[in-house]
C-alpha positions in Angstrom: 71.5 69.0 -162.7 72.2 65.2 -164.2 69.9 65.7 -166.9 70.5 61.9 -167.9 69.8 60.2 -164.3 66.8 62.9 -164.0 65.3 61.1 -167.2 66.7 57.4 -166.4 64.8 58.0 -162.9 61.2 59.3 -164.3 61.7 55.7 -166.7 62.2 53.7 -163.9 59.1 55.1 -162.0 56.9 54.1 -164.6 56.6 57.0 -166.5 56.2 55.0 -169.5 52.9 53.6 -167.7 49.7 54.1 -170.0 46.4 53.1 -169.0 42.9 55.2 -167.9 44.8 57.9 -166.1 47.8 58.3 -168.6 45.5 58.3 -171.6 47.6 58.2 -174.7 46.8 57.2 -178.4 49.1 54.9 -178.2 46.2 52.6 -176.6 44.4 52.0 -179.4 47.6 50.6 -181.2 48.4 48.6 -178.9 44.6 47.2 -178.7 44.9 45.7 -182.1 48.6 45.2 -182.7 48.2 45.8 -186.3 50.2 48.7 -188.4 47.6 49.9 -190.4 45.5 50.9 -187.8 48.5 52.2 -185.4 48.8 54.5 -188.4 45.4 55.6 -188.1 45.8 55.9 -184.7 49.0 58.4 -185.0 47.9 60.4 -187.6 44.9 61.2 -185.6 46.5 62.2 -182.4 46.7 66.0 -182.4 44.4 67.6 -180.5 42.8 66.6 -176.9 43.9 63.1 -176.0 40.2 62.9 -174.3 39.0 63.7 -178.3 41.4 61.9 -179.9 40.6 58.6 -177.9 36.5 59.0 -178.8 36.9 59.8 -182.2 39.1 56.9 -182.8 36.5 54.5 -180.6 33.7 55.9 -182.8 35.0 54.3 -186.3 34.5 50.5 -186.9 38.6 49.8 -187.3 38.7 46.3 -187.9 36.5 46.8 -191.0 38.2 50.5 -191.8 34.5 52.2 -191.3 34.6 55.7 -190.3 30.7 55.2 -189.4 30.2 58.7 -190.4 32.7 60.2 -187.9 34.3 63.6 -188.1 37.1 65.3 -186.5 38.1 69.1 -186.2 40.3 69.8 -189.5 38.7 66.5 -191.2 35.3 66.0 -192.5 33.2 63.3 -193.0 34.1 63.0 -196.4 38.2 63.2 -195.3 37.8 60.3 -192.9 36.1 58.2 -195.3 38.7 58.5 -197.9 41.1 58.2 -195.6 40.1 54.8 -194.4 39.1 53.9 -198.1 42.9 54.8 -199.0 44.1 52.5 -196.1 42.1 49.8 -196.9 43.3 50.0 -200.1 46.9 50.4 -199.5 46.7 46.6 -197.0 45.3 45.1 -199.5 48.5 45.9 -201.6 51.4 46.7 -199.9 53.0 46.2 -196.0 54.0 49.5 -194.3 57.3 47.9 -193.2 58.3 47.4 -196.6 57.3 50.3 -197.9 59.3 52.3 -195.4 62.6 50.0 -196.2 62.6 50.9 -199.9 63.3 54.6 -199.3 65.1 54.3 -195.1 67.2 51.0 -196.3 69.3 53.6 -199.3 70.7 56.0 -196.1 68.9 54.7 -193.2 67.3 57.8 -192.9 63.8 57.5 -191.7 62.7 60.6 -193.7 63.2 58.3 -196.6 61.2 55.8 -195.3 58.4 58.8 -194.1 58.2 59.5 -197.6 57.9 56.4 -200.2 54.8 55.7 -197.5 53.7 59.4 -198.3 53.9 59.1 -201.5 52.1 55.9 -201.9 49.3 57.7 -199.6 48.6 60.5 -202.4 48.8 57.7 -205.7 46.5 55.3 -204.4 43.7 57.9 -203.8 43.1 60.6 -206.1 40.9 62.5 -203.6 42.2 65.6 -201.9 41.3 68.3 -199.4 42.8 70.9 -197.1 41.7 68.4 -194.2 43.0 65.4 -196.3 46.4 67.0 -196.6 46.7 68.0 -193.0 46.0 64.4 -191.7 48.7 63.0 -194.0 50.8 66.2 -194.3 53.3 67.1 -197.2 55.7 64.4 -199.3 59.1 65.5 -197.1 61.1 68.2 -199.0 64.9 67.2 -199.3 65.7 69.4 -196.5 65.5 69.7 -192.0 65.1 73.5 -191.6 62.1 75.4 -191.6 60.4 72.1 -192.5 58.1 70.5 -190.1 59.2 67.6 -187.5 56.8 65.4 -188.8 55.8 64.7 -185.1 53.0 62.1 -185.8 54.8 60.0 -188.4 57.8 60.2 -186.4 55.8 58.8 -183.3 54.2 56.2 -185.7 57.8 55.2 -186.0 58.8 54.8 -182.5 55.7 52.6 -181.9 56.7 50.3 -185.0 60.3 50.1 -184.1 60.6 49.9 -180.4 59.7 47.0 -178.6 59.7 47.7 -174.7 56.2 47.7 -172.4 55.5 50.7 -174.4 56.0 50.6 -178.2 54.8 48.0 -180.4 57.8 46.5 -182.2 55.7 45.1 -185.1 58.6 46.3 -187.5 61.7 44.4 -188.8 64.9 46.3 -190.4 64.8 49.4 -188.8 67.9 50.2 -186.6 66.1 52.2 -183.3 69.6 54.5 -183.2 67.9 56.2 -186.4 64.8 56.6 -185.1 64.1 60.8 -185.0 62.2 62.5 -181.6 58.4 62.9 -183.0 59.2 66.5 -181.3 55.9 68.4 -180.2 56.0 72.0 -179.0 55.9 71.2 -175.5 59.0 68.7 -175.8 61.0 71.5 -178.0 60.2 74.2 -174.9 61.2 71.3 -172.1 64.4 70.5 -174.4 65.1 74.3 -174.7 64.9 74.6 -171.3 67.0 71.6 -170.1 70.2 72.8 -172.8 69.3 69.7 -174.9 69.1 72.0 -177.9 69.7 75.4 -179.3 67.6 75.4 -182.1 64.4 77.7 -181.2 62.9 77.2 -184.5 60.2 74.2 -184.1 60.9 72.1 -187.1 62.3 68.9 -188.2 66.1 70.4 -187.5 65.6 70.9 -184.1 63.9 67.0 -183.7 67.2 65.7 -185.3 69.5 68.0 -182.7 67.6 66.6 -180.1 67.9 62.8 -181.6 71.7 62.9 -181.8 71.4 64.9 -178.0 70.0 61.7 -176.7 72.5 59.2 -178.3 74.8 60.6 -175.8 72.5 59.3 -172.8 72.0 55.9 -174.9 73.4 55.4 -178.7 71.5 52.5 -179.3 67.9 53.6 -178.0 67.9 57.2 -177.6 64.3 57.5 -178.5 63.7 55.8 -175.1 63.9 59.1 -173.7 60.8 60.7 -175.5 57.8 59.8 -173.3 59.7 60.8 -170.4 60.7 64.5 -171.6 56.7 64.1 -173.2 55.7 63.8 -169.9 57.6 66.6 -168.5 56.2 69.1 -170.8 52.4 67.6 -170.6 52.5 67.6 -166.7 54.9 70.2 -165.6 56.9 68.0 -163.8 59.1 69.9 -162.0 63.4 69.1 -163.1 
């Protein structure tokens, strides 16, 4: 099987298509075109899509109100602070920039991933179990047995990218660098399909698959995700 002409013929059928039918978090990004709030968007999207999509309709974005809202590992309390601690950081600082200082050293988007971390857990002194979840750990200097970083990663792809999908709103970032935002389902498609070896789910096995796909394109190889995304949510049959 021609894995690559498999994948380049799921893009050309519109797999990339998201709307009422495809739901994807992705929709609320692209409703307000605006960083912060794709940000919000990602961190949020584990979970049912269906839950993901009300929760995020329940909170007042363009003022950064969580109107009380909760959802599963976050309390009220954790999604207040949250959107207190983003309000805080636009006020101050541009995620794009942020990200440059640490990616622009290496280009290595882990860098990036991590001054914005960082700057996450200084501007807000407030912590929890649910807090920490949403935002995750500062990235160790290290790929195995750590995790994929799977939402930030996606966050990412949204920024960088600029097709009918992804947003594009960033500057600076080279879309080559750009690492999978690898969920369990595309690490058992990938495992499947010989893309990788590496059965361990963590942020390794993401960059394994990454440089895998700069074989099918070296300059966008990320524009392979949704389709192997979609293989693993739908079962589409390869």
């Amino acid at each position: 099987m021609d894995i690559k002409k498999k994948l380049d013929s799921l893009i050309k059928n519109n797999i990339y298509e998201v709307n009422e039918q495809k739901l994807d978090p992705i929709i609320i990004a692209k409703k307000y075109n605006d960083e912060y709030i794709a940000l919000i968007a990602a961190l949020f999207a584990y979970g049912n899509v269906k839950a993901i999509l009300k929760f995020l309709n329940s909170l007042d974005l363009e003022n950064l109100n969580s109107n009380g809202a909760y959802y599963r590992f976050q309390t009220k309390k954790d999604v207040e602070e949250f959107l207190k601690t983003v309000k805080k950081m636009k006020e101050k600082y541009s995620l794009n920039e942020l990200f440059l200082q640490g990616y622009e050293k290496n280009k290595n988007p882990i860098d990036g991933i991590r001054e914005i971390i960082k700057t996450v857990y200084s501007i807000n002194p407030y912590t929890s179990k649910g807090y920490e979840f949403l935002i995750g750990k500062i990235p160790p200097y290290k790929t195995k047995g750590v995790s994929p970083y799977k939402r930030w990663n996606m966050f990412l792809r949204w920024m960088v990218r600029d097709d009918s999908l992804d947003l594009g709103l960033w500057k600076g970032v080279d879309k080559s660098d750009l690492i999978i935002p690898l969920d369990t389902h595309t690490h058992s498609v990938s495992l499947k399909l010989g893309l990788i070896k590496r059965k361990t789910y963590d942020l390794q096995a993401a960059l394994d698959l990454s440089e895998k796909l700069k074989e099918f394109d070296p300059y966008d190889p990320l524009k392979y995700d949704f389709a192997l995304y979609r293989i693993g949510q739908f079962g589409i049959d390869l």
